[in-house]
N, C-alpha and C positions, 0 to 999 in steps of 0.2 A: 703214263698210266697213273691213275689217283695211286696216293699210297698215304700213309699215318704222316703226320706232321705234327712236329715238336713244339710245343710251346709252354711260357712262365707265366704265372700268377702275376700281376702289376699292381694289381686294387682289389678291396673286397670292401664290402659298408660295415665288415664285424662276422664276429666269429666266438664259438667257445672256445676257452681253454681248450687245449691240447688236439682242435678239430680245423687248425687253421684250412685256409684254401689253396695255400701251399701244398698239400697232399693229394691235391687233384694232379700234381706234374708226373704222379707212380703210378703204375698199372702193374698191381699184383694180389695174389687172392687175398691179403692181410690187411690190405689198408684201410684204412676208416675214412677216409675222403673228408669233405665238407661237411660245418653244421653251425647253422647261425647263431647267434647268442639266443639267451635266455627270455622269454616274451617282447622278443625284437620287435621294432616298427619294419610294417610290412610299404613298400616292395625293398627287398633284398638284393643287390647286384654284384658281380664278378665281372672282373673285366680280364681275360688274357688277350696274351702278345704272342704271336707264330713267330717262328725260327726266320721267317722268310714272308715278303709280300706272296699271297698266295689265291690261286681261286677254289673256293673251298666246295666240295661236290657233297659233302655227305657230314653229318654231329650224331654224335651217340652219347646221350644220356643214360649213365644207370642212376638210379633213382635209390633209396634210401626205403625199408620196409614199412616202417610207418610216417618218418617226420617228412610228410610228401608235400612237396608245394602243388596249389593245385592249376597252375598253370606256367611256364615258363617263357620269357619273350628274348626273342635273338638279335641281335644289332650289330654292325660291321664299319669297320673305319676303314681307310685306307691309311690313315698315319694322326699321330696328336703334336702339327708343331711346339704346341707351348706347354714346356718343361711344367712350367709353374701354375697353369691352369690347365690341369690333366680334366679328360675325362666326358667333359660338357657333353649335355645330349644331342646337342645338334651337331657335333662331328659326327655322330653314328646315324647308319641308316637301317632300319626297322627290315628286317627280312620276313616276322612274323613269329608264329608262337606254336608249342604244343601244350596240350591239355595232360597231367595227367592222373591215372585211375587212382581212389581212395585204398583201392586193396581192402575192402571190408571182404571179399569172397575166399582171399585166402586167408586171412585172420590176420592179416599184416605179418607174415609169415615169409614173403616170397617179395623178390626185387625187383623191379619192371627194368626192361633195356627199351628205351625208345630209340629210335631210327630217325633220323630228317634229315631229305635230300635237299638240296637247297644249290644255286648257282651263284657263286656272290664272290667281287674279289674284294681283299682287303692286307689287312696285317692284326687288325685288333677287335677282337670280340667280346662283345656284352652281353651278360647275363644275365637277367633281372628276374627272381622269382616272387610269385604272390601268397598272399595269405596259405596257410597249411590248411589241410585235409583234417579235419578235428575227429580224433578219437581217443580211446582209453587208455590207449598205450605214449602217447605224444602231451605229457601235460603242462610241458611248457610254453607249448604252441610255436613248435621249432620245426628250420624245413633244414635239408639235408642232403646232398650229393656225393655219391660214393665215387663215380670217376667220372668223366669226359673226354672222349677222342672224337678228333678233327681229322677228315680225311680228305685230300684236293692236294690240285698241281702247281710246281710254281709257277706263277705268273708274270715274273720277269726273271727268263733262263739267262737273257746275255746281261744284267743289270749285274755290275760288279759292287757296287753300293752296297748292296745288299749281306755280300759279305764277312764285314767285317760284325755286321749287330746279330750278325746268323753264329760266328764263332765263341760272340760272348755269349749267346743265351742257350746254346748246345749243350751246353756241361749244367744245367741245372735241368736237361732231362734228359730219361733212362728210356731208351729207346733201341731201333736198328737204322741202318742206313736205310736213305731214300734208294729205290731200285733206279737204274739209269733209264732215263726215258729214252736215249737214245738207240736203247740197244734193240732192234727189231724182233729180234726173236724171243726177247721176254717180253715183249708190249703184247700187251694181254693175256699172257700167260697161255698160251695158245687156244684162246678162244676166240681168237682177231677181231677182237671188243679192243678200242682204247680205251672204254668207260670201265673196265672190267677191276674191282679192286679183289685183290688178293684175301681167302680169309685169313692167313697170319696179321694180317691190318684191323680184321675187326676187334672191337676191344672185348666182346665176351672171348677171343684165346687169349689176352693174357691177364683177365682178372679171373681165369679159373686153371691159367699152368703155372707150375713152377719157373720163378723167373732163370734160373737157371738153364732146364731144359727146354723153354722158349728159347733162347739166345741159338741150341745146339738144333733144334728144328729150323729154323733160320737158315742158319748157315748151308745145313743140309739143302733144303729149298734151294738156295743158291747156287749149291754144286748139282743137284737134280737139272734146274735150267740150265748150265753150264754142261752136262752132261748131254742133254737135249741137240743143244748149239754144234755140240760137234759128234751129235749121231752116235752115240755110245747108249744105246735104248737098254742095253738089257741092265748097266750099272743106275740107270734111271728111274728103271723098274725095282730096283732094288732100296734106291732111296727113296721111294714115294713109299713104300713097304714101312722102310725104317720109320718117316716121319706120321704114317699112322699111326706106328706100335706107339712112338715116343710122347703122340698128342694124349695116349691113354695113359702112359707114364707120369707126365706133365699133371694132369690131372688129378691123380692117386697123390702124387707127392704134395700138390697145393692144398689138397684137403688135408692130410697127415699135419703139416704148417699150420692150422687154421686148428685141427684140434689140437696141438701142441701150444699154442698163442692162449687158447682156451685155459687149458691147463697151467699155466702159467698164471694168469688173471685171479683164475680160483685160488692160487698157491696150493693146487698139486702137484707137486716138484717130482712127485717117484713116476706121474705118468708123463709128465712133460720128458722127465728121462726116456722114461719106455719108449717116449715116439720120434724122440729126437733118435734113435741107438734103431727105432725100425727105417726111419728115413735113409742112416746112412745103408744100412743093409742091405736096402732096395736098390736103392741108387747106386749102389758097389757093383751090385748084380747085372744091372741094365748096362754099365758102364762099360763092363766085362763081358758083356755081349756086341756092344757095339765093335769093342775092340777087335774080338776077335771075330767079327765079320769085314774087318778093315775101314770103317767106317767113321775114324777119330783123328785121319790123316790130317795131320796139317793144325789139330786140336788140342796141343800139351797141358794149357791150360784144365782143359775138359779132361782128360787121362788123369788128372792129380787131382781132382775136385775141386780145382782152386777158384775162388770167387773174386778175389781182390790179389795183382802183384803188389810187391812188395815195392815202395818208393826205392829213388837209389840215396835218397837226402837222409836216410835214416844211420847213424853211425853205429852202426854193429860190430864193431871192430873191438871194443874195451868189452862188450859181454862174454867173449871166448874164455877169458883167461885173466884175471886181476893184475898178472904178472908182465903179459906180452901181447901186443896187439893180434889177432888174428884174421887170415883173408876168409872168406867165406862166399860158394857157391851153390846155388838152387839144385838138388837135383829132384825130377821129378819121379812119382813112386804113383803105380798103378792100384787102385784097391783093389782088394782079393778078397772073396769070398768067404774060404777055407778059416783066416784070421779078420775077425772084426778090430774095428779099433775102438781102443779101451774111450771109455767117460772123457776121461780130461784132453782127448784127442783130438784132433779136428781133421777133415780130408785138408790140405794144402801144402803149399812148396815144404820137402824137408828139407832143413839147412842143415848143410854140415860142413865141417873148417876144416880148411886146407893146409894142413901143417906144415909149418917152417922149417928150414932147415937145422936152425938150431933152437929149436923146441919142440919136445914131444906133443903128440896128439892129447888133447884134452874134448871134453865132450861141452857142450853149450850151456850145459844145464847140470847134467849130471855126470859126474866122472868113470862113474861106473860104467862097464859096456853094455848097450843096448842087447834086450828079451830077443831069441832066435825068431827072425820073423817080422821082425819091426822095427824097420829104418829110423836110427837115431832123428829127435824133434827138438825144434825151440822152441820156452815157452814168450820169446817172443813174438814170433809169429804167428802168434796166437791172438798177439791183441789184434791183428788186422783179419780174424776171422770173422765170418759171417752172423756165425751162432755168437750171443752176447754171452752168452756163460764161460764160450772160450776167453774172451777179451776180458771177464773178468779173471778166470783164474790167471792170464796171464799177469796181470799187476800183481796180485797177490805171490806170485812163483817169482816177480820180478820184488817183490817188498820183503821176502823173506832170502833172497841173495845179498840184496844188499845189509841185510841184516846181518848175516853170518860173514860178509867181507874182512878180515883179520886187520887186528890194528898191524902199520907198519908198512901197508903197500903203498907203493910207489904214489906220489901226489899225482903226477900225470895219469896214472890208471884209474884214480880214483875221480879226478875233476873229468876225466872220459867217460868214466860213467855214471855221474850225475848227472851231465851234459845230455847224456844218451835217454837216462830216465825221465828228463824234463820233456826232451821229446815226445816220449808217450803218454806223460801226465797231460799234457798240452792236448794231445788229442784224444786221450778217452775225458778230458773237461769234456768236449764236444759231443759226448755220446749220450743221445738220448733217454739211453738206457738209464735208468735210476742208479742199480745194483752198480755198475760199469763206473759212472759218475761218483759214487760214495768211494769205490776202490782207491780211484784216483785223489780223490782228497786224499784220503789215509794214508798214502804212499807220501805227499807231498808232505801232509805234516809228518811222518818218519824222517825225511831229508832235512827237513828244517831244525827239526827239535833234535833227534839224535843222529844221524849219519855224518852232517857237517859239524858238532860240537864232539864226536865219538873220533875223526880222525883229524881234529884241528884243522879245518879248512879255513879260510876266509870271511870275510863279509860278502868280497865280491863274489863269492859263491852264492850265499843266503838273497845278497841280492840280485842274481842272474835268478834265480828261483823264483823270486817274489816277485820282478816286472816282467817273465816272461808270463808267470801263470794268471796275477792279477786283473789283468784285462778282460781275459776270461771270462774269469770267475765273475765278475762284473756283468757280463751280458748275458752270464745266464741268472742269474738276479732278475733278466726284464723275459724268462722263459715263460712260453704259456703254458706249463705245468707246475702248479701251485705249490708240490712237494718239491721240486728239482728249486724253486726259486729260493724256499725255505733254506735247504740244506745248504744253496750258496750263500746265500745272507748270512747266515750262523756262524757255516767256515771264515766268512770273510772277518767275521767280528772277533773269530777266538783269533784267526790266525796274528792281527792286531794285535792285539794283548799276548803273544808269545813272546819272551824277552830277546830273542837273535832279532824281530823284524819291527821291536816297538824302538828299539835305538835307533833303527834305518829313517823313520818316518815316512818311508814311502808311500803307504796307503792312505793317509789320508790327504794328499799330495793329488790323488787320484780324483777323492772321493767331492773336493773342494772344483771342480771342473763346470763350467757353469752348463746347465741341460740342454743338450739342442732340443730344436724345433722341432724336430723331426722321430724324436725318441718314443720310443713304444711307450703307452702307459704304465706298463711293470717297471718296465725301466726307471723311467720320473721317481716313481712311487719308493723303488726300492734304495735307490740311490742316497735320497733324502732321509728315508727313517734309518739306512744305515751309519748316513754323518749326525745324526740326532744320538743317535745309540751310542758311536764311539767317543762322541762329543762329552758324553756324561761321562764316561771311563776314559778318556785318556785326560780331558781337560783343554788346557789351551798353551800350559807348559811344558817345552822342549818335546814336544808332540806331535810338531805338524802341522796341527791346529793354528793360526792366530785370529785375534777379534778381526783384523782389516779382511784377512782372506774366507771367514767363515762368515761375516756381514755381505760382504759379495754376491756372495754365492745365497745366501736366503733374502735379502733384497730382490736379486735376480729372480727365485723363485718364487714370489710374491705375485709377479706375471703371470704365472703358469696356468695352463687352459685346465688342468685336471684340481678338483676341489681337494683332494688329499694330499695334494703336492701343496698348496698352499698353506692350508691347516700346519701339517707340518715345520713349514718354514714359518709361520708366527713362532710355535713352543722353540724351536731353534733360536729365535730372537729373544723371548724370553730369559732363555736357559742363558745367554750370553749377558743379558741387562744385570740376572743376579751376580754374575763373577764380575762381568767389566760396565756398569752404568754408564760413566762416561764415555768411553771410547765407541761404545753403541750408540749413542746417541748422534754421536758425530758423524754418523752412517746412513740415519734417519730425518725424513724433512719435518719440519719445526711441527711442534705440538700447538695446532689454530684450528678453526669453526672448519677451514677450506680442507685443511689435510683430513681432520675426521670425518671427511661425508665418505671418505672410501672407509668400508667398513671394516676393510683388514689394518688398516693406521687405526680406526677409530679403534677395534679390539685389541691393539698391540698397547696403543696408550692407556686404556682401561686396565691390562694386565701389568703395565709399569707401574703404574697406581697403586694396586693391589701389593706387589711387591712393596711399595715403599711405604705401604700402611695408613696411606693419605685416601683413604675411599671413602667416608663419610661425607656428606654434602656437608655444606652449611645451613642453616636455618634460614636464611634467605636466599636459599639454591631450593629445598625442603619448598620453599612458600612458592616462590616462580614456577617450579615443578606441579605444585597443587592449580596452579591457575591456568597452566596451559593443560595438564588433562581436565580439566573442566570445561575449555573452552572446545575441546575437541571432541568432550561427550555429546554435548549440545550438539556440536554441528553432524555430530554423525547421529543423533535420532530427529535431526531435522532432515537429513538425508535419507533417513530409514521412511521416515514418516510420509515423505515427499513419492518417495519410490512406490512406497502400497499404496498409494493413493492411483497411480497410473496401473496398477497391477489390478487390483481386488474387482475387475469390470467381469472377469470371469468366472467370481466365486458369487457374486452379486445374481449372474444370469441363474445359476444353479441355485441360487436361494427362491430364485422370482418362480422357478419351474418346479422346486416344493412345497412354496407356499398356495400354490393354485394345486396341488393334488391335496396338500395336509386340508384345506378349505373343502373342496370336494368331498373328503371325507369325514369333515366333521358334520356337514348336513346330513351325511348316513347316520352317523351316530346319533343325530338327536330326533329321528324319526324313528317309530316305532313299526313293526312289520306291516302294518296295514296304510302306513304312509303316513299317520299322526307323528305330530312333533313330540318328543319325550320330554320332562321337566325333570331336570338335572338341580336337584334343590341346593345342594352343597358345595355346588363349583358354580364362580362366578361367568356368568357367560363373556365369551371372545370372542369377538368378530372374527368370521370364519376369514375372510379377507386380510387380518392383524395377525395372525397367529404366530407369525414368524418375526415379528416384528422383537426385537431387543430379544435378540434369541441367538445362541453360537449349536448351528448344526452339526458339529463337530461333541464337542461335550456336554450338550443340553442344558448349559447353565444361559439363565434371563438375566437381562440388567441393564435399568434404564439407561447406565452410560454406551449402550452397547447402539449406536449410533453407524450412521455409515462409516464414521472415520473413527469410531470409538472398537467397530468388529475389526478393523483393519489392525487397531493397535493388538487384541485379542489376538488374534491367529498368528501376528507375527512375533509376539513375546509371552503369553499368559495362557492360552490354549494347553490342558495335560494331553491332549491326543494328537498336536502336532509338535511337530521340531523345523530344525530348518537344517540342509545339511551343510558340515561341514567345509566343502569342495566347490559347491557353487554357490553358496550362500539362499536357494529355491525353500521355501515353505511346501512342506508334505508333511502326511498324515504319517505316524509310527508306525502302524502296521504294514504299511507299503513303501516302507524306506530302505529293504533290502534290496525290491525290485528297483526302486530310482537309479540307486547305486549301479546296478547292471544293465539298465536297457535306455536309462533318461539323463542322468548325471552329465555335467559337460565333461568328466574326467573318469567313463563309464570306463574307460580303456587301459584304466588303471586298477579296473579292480577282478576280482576272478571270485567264482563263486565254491565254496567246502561242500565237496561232497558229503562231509559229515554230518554239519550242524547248516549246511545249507545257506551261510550268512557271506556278505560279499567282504570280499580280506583282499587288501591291496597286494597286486602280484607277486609283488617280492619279499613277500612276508610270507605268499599263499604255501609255496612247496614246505619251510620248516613249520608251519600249523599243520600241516596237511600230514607231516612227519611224528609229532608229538602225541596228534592224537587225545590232546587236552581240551578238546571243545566240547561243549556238552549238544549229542546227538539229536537232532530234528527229527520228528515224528511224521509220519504223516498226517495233511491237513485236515483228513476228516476226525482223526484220532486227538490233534493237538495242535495248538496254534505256539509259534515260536517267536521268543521278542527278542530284538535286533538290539536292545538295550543291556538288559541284564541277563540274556541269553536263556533263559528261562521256558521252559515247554509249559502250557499250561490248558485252560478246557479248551475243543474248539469255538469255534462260529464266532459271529462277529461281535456281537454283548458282550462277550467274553473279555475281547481288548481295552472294553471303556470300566470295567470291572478291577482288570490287571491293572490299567497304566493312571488311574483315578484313585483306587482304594485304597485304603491304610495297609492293609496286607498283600498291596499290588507288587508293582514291580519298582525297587529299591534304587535306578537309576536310567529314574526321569525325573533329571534337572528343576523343571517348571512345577515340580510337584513340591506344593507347600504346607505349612499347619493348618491350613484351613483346606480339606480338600474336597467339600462339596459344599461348594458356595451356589451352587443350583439350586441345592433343596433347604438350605439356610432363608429363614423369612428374613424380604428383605427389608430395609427401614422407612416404614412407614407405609406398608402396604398389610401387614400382619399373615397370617397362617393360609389364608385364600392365595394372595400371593404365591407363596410357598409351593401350597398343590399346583396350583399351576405351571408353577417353571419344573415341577417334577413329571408333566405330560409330555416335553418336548419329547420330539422324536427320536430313536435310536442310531447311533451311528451307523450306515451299512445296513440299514433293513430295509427303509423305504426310500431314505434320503440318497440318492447318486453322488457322492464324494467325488472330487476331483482326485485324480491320481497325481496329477500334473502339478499342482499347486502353484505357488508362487516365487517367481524370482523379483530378486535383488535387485 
């Protein structure tokens, strides 16, 4: 019978911070699933791996409220022999695609569940999504998936092979057992369908119950079937009953979760309280109902609220009693209604110590005898609770025992429970949780700084502390949340410079390791600017530090595929040339023509220069330098010149197509209404056929030099109404250089356009202008025409532009605008004031003349 089937993330093409594709492996109401980077290149792919070779019957996409891709395509492998060239597209075979809806009808409010049935067998699945759905709410142009379940049969049952890469990849997902397909009387769940899948399998139940009471409707279901098998109807009747109530339960609680998540977010901590303290309330109640309907047989876990047992590798034995080890056993405790449990409580196992024969009963935590009604608690056990607030107060209940620990107690009691505390620090480092993660530093620098100098400990203590937690502490450095990497970079730099762990030199022992290949970008990144950082504060004496093993290791990173990781490792070479010159040098290949063409030697040698105060050329360096950019002006306006000579054939046609209308209408002009020719006494006459002749259509200025290859040079350096952009080096007109940027540009897809002021800002500038709100606001076009130059609103219509971007009180940043700025209506030499009028008739830009949008490339 199909049922859900487990599988891991293997690849993703990119991801935001803190949205890896790792969170597609959860199905529960809280998760935020997938989300690709920030104006990502579109098509996007995921690729998972099943538990097992399988044939897959059925894919459910939930889809994300607005950052929606608008189609997705599905691909299937049977297997990727080669380790090293994962992925290629011809091992996958195309199954085909869903389309999905923009959600503009709910207001991107509501989350689609797509369905597709599909017959395919395989082990690995691709996902590749297309461009997003663009709307108001999505403006990064980002797509997005909140979960994914796969449902289908194994397809090889007797294949034992299969078992061993089914056990490693089981524990990286949160699921239930496959039902037995063998068993005939659950094969199809008595609908005598083999195709028949179970809804506990679809994934809208457990992105909308509590994963909790998902697991105990399961079960139930199990013993319902099992109930069935051996004709026991009316106890079957009674769980199907139970797992209706409990699917409403489920329900209730995953929303309470979702607005408690909420509240939290916002930092309302008094209602995150209130719904954390209604959840348990609820959940006591229902729990206490199932009980005593006898419905939790065989469920102790479930009777005690418990989420997570307790490891047996945890040594608990030194937290009983400072004085004498103590045993200690789980018992379990039913919630009750009548007595809620307090804030700092959690439903799970309570521990309590089984006293020795020669010592009295002491309590875990508190010596005092536990409130009538409430089973003595540890706030150890606390940290492996579900809720993060318990895991935090637990370090804190744990950092302030060891605070109060009296001088004097036994070394063995005391080295047991440092040993015991490292344990915990060890893994709330791992806890995603921000608040959880700061605990634990805090705790760890109390043990460092005062717990082992407070009762004379060791080194070997400080340093059982320091290489068990460093490793750590290190790989959350390469976390995809910004703040969690921060806070481990910081600790890791103070805890360095504390005086128990700067004698050890351990850490930078660590930090000197040269990068694999394989290392997450954060990682790279952080690694490097933290041996940069310590590098400056400890130095290179009796530190850790030496010039052979920190040249190493930034030679090494000089390779590195990531630009910030290199960067980096030059100033690290630097910073080492000024303490050790020599010995750096010795690390580096010889300062020649051939080593400088790599640009990162050529910058290192430039920066050793600088140091050594030898940067002034010589006067015959000074003169060679003057003859070769001479030599290279020349050849690039003979390249310039050569290029618009191939170009200008289509500004040329557009002059040929004005100058036969401008002609046209000057014979209108010089007839009088009854068809007589007019005699125009004061303007020299023009051949209606010439008119255009030594004439720039663009800014109306005449002039003899203005030749085929004389307007060529014109438009492409001295024109005030063109420019040429930046990014593809194309001649356009000013006015129409915001549009190039967005719809004609070769590097169109680099830029995004401000709602504000309307002008195109490359994308990754675009979100913090778009934040600031410092752009001065675009008008509408019939109200005001806006310049892409000096950002300026000013009259509309099209005169307007040759007005702005020509006149003395134009617009203050165009380039091409000089002291002389109307050399059109300047007479010119040796034609006198007639001249003059005339070149002051040319035509206007944009009125009659049809301007190329297009302009000219390079």
């Amino acid at each position: 019978m199909p049922h859900k089937i487990g599988f891991v993330v293997v690849s993703s093409s990119g991801h935001e911070d803190g949205f890896s594709a790792r969170e597609l492996m959860i199905h529960a109401p809280t998760v935020s699933g997938w989300r690709s980077p920030k104006f990502c290149q579109f098509p996007q792919e995921i690729v998972l791996q099943m538990v097992e070779r399988c044939r897959v019957r059925k894919l459910q996409l939930l889809a994300h409220q607005y950052m929606i891709s608008s189609k997705v395509e599905f691909y299937i492998s049977e297997s990727l022999p080669e380790y090293l060239v994962p992925y290629q597209a011809e091992r996958f075979r195309r199954l085909g695609y869903v389309s999905l809806c923009d959600n503009e009808k709910t207001g991107c409010k509501a989350r689609e569940l797509k369905s597709v049935y599909v017959d395919a067998v395989g082990q690995f699945l691709k996902l590749i999504f297309h461009q997003n759905h663009a709307n108001k709410y999505n403006i990064y142009n980002q797509v997005a998936l909140v979960a994914i379940n796969i449902i289908g049969d194994p397809a090889d049952l007797g294949d034992e092979s299969n078992i061993t890469s089914r056990e490693k990849l089981i524990d990286h997902y949160l699921g239930h057992s496959p039902h037995n397909p063998e068993d005939p009387a659950l094969d199809g769940t008595f609908s005598g369908r083999s195709d028949y899948i179970s809804p506990l399998d679809d994934l809208a139940f457990d992105m909308y119950q509590d994963p909790e009471v998902a697991q105990i409707i399961r079960r139930l279901d199990e013993r319902k079937r099992e109930a069935v098998k051996k004709e026991r109807y009316d106890h079957a009747k009674k769980l199907k009953q139970a797992i209706a109530d409990l699917q409403k339960v489920g329900e209730r609680l995953g929303r309470y979760e979702v607005e408690k998540r909420c509240a939290v977010e916002k930092e309302d901590y008094d209602l995150a309280k209130e719904k954390k303290q209604q959840m348990a309330r609820y959940r006591a109640q229902v729990y206490e109902q199932l009980e005593l309907h006898g419905l939790l047989r065989g469920e102790p876990e479930v009777r005690a609220g418990l989420r997570m047992q307790r490891p047996f590798a945890l040594p608990l034995q030194p937290l009983a009693s400072p004085s004498s080890p103590q045993h200690w056993k789980a018992v379990s405790s039913l919630p009750r209604t009548e007595k809620l449990v307090a804030e700092d409580s959690v439903a799970g196992p309570v521990l309590q110590e089984k006293p020795s024969a020669s010592s009295p009963q002491h309590s875990a935590v508190d010596p005092s005898p536990p409130a009538a009604g409430h089973a003595p608690r540890s706030h150890v056990s606390g940290a492996y609770s579900k809720m993060w607030s318990c895991r935090e107060d637990a370090l804190l209940a744990l950092y302030k025992k060891l605070m109060e620990m009296p001088v004097g107690t036994q070394k063995e009691d005391l080295k047991n429970m440092l040993r015991a505390s490292v344990f915990l620090i060890r893994r709330a480092i791992k806890d995603i949780v921000a608040s959880v993660f700061q605990a634990s530093l805090k705790l760890l620098k109390m043990i460092i700084t005062q717990y082992i100098p407070k009762h004379k400990l060791g080194k070997l203590d400080t340093t059982h502390c320091v290489e068990r937690a460093i490793p750590l502490l290190l790989a959350r450095t390469g976390d995809s949340s910004a703040r969690l990497r921060v806070m481990a970079l910081n600790f890791i730099q103070e805890m360095a410079l504390f005086k128990e762990v700067k004698s050890l030199q351990l850490i930078p022992s660590y930090l000197v390791q040269p990068l694999k290949a394989n290392a997450s970008v954060h990682l790279a990144m952080s690694q490097v600017d933290l041996l940069a950082r310590l590098l400056r504060d400890l130095g290179t004496e009796s530190s850790g530090f030496t010039v052979d093993n920190v040249m190493k290791f930034a030679v090494s990173a000089l390779e590195h595929r990531v630009y910030e990781v290199r960067e980096t490792a030059v100033r690290i070479i630097l910073d080492m040339y000024r303490q050790h010159p020599a010995l750096t040098l010795e690390h580096l290949p010889p300062d020649d023509s051939t080593t400088r063409r790599n640009l990162l030697y050529k910058a290192i040698f430039e920066g050793f220069a600088k140091i050594d105060g030898s940067i002034l050329p010589t006067e015959a360096e000074v003169r060679a330098q003057k003859r070769v950019a001479t030599k290279e002006a020349e050849k690039q306006k003979k390249e310039e010149m050569k290029a618009l000579q191939g170009q200008s054939g289509e500004l040329r046609e557009t002059q040929a197509g004005v100058q036969e209308k401008e002609s046209e209408a000057v014979k209108l002009r010089n007839q009088d209404p009854q068809g007589r020719k007019a005699v125009l006494p004061d303007t020299p006459e023009i051949p209606a056929n010439h008119f255009l002749d030594n004439l720039c259509i663009f800014c109306g200025e005449r002039n003899e030099s203005f030749t085929e290859e004389g307007l060529d040079l014109h438009y492409w350096k001295h024109c005030l109404m063109l420019t040429r952009c930046d990014h593809c080096r194309q001649v356009v007109e000013i006015s129409s250089l915001t549009e190039h940027l967005l719809t004609e540009c070769d590097k169109r897809d680099g830029f995004g356009k401000c709602p504000r002021c309307s002008e195109a800002i490359p994308k990754e500038e675009l979100p913090g202008h778009i934040k600031t709100k410092e752009c001065s606001p675009a008008k509408p076009e019939k109200v005001a025409n806006h310049c892409p130059l000096c950002h300026e609103n000013f009259a509309p219509g099209e005169e307007a532009w040759k007005v702005h971007l020509m006149g003395p009180a134009g617009c203050t940043m165009n380039l091409r605008k000089t002291h002389v700025l109307y050399k059109a209506t300047a007479p010119q030499q040796g034609k006198g004031p007639a001249a003059a009028k005339s070149s002051t008739s040319a035509p206007k830009v944009g009125s009659k003349i049809p301007t190329p949008k297009g302009g000219l490339k390079s």
